[in-house]
C-alpha positions in Angstrom: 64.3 -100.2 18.6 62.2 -97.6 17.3 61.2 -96.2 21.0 64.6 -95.5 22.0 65.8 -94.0 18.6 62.9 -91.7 18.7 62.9 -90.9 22.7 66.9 -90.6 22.3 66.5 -87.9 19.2 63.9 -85.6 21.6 66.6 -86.0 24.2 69.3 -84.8 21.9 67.1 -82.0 20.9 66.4 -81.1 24.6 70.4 -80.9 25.7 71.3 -78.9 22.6 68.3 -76.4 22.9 69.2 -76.3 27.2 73.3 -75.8 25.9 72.3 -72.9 23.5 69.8 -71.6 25.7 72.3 -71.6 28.8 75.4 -70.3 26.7 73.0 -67.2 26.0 72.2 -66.5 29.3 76.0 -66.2 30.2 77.1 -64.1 27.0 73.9 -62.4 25.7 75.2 -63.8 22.1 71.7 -63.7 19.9 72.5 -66.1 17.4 73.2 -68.4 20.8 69.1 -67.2 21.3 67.7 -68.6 18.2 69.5 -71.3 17.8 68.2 -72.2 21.4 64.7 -71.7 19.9 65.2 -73.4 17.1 65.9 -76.5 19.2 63.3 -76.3 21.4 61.2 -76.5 18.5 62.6 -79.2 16.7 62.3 -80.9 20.4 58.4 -80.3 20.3 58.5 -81.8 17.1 60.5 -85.0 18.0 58.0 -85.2 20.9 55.1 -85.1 18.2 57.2 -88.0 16.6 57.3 -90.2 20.0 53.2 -89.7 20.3 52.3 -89.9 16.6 54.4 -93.2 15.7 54.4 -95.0 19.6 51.2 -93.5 22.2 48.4 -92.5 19.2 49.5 -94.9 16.1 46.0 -94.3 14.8 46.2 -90.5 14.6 48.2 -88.8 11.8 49.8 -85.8 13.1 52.5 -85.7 10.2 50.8 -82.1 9.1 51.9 -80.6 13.1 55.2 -82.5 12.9 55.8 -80.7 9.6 54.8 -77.5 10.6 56.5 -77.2 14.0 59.8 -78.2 12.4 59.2 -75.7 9.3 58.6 -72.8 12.8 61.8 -73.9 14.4 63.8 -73.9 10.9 62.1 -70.4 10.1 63.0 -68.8 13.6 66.8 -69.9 12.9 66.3 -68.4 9.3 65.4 -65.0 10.8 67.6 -65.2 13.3 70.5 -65.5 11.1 69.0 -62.7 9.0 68.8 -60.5 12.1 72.2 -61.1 13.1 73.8 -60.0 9.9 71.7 -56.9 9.5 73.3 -56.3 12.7 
C-alpha cells in the first residue's frame, strides 16, 4: 500500500507542477512560475521518498528529502515576496 501512496503523491506533484508550469506559459503570470517550481521540487522530493523508503531501504536520505522540500518551500517564499514588491 505504501508503493502506490508514495508513487501516487510524486504523480500529484508532477501534474500540479506541469498545470502551473503550462498556465505560465499561456499568461506569463509569475506567481503561476514559482508555484510551478515549487512543485517540481516537492516532486524531486517525493521521488527521494519512493527511492529512500522502497529501491535503497538501507540508505537514509531523510537529510536530501528535507532539504529539497525546504528549496521548493523557499522558492515559493521568494516568489511570493517578489510578487508583492511588484
Amino acid at each position: 500500500m505504501a508503493q502506490i501512496t508514495y508513487t501516487l503523491c510524486a504523480l500529484t506533484a508532477l501534474l500540479c507542477a506541469g498545470l502551473l508550469l503550462r498556465a505560465y506559459a499561456r499568461t506569463r503570470f509569475r506567481l503561476l512560475l514559482w508555484s510551478g517550481l515549487c512543485f517540481v521540487g516537492l516532486t524531486l522530493n517525493n521521488l527521494l521518498l519512493v527511492l529512500d523508503r522502497l529501491v535503497f531501504p538501507d540508505v537514509d536520505l531523510g537529510l536530501a528529502r528535507l532539504l529539497v522540500a525546504l528549496a521548493s518551500v523557499l522558492l515559493l517564499v521568494v516568489g511570493m515576496i517578489l510578487e508583492h514588491d511588484a
